[in-house]
N, C-alpha and C positions, 0 to 999 in steps of 0.2 A: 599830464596835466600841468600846466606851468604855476610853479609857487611866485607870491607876492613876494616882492626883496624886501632883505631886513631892513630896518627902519635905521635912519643916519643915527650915527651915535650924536649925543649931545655938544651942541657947541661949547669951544672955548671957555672956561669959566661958567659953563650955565650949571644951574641944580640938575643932579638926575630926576627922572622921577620914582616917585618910590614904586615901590612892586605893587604895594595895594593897591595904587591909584589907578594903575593898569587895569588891575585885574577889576575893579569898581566900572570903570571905563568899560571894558570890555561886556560885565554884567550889563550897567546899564542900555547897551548898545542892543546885548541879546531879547533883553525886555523890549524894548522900544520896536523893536522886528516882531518879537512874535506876540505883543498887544494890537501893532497895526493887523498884522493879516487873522487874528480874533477879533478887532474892533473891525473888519471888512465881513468877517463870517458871522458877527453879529447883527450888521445892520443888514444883512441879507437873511437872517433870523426874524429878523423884525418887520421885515417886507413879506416875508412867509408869511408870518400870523396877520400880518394884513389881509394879505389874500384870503388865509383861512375866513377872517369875518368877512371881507367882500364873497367866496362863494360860498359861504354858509349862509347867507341872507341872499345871495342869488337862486342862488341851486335849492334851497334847505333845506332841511338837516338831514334826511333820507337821500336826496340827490349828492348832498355834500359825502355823505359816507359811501358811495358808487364813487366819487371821488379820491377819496380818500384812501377806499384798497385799491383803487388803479396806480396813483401816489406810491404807496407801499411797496407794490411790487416792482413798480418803477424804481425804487431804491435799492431793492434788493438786486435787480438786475444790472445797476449801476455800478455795482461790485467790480466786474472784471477790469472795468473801464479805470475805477478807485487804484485798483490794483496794477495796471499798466501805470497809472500816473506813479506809483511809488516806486517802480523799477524804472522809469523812466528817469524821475529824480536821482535813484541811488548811481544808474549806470553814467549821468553827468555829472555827479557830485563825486565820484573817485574816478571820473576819468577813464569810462571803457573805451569810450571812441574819445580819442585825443585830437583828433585830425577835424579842425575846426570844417572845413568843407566836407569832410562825409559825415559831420553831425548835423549838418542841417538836411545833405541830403537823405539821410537816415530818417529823419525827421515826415521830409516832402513823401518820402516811400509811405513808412507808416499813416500818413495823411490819406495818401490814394486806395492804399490798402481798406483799410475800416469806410470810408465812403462808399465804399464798391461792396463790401458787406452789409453797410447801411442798406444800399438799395436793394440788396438780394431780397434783406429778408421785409423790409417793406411791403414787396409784392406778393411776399409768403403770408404773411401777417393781414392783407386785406382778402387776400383769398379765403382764410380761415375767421374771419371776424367774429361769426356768431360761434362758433367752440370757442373761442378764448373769451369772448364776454361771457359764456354759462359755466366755467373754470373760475374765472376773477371773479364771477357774481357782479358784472357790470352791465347793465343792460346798455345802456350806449355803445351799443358794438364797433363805433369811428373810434370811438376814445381805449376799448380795450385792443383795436388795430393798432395804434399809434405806441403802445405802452414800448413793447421792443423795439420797433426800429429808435425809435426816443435812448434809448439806452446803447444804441450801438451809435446811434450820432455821438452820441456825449462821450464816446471813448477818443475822439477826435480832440476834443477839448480837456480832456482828462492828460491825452499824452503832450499837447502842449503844452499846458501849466507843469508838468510834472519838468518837461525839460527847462522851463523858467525856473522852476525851484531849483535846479539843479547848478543853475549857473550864479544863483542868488538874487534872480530877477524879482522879487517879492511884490514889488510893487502893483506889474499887470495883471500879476495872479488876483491879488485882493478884491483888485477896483473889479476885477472880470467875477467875480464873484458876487460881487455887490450888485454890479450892473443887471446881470445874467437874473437873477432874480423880480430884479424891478420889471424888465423887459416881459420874463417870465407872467405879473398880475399884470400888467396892462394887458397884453395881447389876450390876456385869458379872461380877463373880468370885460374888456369889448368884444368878443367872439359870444360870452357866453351870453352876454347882454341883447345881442345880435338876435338871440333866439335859438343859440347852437347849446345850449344848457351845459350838458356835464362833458361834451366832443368838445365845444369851444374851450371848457376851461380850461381841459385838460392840454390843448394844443400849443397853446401857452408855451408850454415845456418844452418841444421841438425847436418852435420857433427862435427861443431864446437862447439854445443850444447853437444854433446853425448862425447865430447872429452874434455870439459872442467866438464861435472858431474861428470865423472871418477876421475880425479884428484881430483874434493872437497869432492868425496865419500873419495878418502883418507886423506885430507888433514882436513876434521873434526872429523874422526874418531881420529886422530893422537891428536887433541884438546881437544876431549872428554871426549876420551878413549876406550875400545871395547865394544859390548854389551853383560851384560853379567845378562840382567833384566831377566832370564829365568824365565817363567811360570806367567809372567805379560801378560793382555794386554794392551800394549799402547794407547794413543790416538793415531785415525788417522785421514782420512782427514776430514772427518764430521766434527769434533771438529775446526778442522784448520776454515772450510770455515765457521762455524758458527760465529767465532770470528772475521772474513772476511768478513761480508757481508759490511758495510761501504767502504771496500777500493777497496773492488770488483765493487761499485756500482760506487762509485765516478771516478779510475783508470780509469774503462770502457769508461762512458763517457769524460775525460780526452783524451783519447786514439782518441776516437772519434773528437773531437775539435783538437787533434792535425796532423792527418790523413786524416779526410775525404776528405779533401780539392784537394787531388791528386787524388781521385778515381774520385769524382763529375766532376771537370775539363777532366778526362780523355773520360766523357761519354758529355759533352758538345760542346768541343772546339774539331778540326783538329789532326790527331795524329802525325805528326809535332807538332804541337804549344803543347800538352797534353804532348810532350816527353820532350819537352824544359822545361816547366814548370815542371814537376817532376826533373828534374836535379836543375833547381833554390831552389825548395824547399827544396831537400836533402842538399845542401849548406847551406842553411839561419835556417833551423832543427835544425844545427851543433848545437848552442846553448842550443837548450832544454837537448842537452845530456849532455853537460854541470852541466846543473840542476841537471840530473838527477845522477849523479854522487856525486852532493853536498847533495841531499836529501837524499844518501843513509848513510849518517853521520849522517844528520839533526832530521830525522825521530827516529831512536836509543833514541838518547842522548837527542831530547826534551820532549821522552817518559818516559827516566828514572827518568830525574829533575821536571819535570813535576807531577809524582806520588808522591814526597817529597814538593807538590804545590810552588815550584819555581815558581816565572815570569822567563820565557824560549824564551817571547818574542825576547829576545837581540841575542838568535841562528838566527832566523829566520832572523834578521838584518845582522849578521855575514856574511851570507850565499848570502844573496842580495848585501852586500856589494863584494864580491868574485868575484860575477854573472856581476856586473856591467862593469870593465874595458873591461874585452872577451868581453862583448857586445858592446860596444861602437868601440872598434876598430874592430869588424868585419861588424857593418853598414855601418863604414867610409869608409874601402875597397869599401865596395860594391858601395854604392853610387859614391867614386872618379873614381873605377875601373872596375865595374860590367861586361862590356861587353867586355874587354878586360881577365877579370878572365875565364868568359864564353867561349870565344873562346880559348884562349891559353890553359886552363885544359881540359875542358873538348870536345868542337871542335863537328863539326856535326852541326845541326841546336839551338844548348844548347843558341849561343845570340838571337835568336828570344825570352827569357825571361830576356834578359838585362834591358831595362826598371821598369820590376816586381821587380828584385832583392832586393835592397836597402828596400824597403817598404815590402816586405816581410820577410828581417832582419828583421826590427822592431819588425814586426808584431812577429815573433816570439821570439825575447828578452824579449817581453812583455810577452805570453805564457811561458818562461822559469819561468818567478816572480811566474807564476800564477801557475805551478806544485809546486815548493819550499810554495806557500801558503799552495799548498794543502796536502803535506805532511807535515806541518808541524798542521793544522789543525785534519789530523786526529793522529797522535801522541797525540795531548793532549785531542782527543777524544771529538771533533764537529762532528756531520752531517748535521747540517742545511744547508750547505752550498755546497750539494750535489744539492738541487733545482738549485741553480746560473748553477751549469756546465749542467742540464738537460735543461736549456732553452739557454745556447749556442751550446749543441750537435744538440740543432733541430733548432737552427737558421741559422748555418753556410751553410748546403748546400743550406739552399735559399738563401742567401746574395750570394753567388756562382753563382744561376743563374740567379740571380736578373741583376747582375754586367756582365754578361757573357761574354763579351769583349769589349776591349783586355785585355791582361793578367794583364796591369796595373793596370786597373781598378779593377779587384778580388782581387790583392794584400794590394789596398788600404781599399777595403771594408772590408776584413780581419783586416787589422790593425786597421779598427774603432770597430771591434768586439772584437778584443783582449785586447785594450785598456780598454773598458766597462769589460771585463771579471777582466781581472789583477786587477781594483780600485775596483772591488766587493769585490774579495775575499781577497786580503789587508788589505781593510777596516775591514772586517771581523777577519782578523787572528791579526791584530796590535790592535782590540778594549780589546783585554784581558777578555772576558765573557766567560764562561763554558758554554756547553750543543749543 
């Protein structure tokens, strides 16, 4: 991987500059990167909860919760995809493929690859429709069809971004995020509008999947260059997921703590109360995407300085420090306003989870620290710390029905869960130990 040349020494007679100013220079720069691609993760946060009130007054509040655990496991299934993108990143950010023509053809492989997976299971997935919608509890059999092949599309746009992160493309990544979302409620709130109810919303999702890869097919070829490795084989995805199994293992379960919790409640609690509480949750989430937007900085840049054995610690701080004010003023809301938020956006039976709200902020600002541990953890290449998320993936849906009503109560049992998680993995990522 070729380094940037040192910078000219100071002209004739100029001042040096001093070393703090560098390193002020440098901070500010790191900020400025990783508030744009969370101010990109944020307003595609923003476009979400849009959508939430558009299909919550579409579909609602019963259609919206058939929604909403289709949603869910969509996310959880997004996992591998998440997890391709972070080896993707790591493997261009120290330079495994050097050889600028067999990283894009690397690239083009792994493209052809996963579309051709796409469409396997596509046809698996409509052949099966009605057992996966009476599994998911979706009765929209089109919309529980679409859930996985939706997630295997999206690993296509997963490993693109991940190789823009990697070369420091930050830019396409953000706006494709933002976009990707918008594209996401139009096509979903006209389908659904159409008379396609909880199929249309949810189609949405594909759609806007397949319509932002398109654009990063061009928009990193344009970065690369074209391929022109002929008579090479590139790596494909074997290698990818080899190099992936840590974030594949960890994300998963990740995915899982931060998800389950709407499916479990859905099979628990009244589908009233199950649909109010997915609306609450979608709200109080907003944050972790937050994170997740600050991680997609985080992860890169503490893998680079990280391999030059920097303390990279002080990202991980950066990053928490960002995370903090969003979070604080979106508990306050909820707490001061919650059930006025509740009814006025979203309307239907959505305040019968006013009380929940607030503590389920929490609960998820704390999970937002606890994804930013975790990619920052595996950037500098820990996995001990995969056990902590394996024993909260299997603790959460019992504390769900341990707690089982009312919804307050699960809200708080959760925030005592999230809490023990967050100081784990904290601790862990701030003690500075390798391995």
């Amino acid at each position: 991987m070729s380094q940037a040349a040192p910078p000219p020494p100071p002209a004739l007679g100029a001042a040096p500059v001093p070393a703090p100013s560098r390193r002020a220079a440098a901070l500010g720069s790191d900020t400025a990167r990783a508030a744009g691609l969370a101010g990109a993760q944020l307003v595609a946060t923003g476009v979400s909860l849009v959508a939430t009130v558009v299909f919550a007054r579409l579909l609602g509040t019963r259609g919206y919760g058939e929604y909403a655990r289709a949603t869910a496991i969509l996310v959880i299934l997004l996992v591998p995809a998440m997890a391709l993108q972070v080896a993707a990143a790591r493997e261009t950010a120290l330079g495994h493929i050097e050889d600028q023509a067999e990283r894009v053809a690397a690239l083009a492989r792994r493209e052809r690859q996963l579309l051709a997976i796409a469409a396997g299971v596509a046809l698996a997935a409509i052949a099966l429709r009605h057992p996966l919608g009476s599994l998911m509890r979706v009765h929209a059999e089109w919309a529980a069809a679409a859930v996985i092949p939706t997630g295997c599309l999206w690993a296509v746009l997963a490993v693109q971004r991940g190789t823009l992160q990697g070369i420091g493309g930050y830019r396409p990544v953000g706006v494709s995020i933002a976009v990707e979302q918008g594209v996401r409620l139009t096509a979903g709130a006209l389908l659904a509008a159409a008379g396609l109810g909880v199929t249309g919303a949810f189609v949405g999702a594909p759609v806007a999947t397949a319509l932002m890869a398109l654009w990063l097919a061009v928009e990193t070829r344009r970065r690369l260059g074209p391929t022109t490795a002929h008579g090479m084989r590139p790596p494909g995805l074997r290698m990818l997921v080899g190099r992936g199994w840590a974030p594949i293992a960890a994300l998963t379960l990740f995915a899982v703590v931060q998800n389950v919790d709407v499916v479990v409640v859905g099979h628990t609690v009244g589908r009233d109360a199950s649909g109010a509480y997915a609306v609450a949750a979608v709200a109080a989430k907003g944050i972790v995407w937050v994170a997740v937007g600050l991680g997609l900085w985080l992860l890169p840049e503490a893998t680079r300085r990280g391999a030059d054995l920097d303390d990279v610690r002080p990202l991980l701080r950066l990053t928490l420090g960002l995370l903090a004010p969003v979070a604080i003023v979106m508990v306050g809301v909820y707490a001061v306003a919650g059930h006025d938020v509740l009814a006025a956006v979203f309307g239907g039976k959505a305040p019968l989870a006013a009380s929940a709200l607030p503590w389920l902020g929490a609960a998820m600002s704390l999970l937002a620290c606890s994804y930013l541990a975790t990619q920052f953890l595996l950037a500098v290449g820990r996995v001990r710390f995969i056990g902590v998320l394996a024993v909260a993936a299997a603790l959460e849906p019992i504390v769900i029905v341990v707690a089982n009503s009312p919804l307050r109560t699960i809200a708080l049992a959760l925030l005592g869960l999230q809490l023990l998680l967050a100081s784990l993995l904290l601790g862990i990522a701030l003690r500075g130990e390798r391995g």
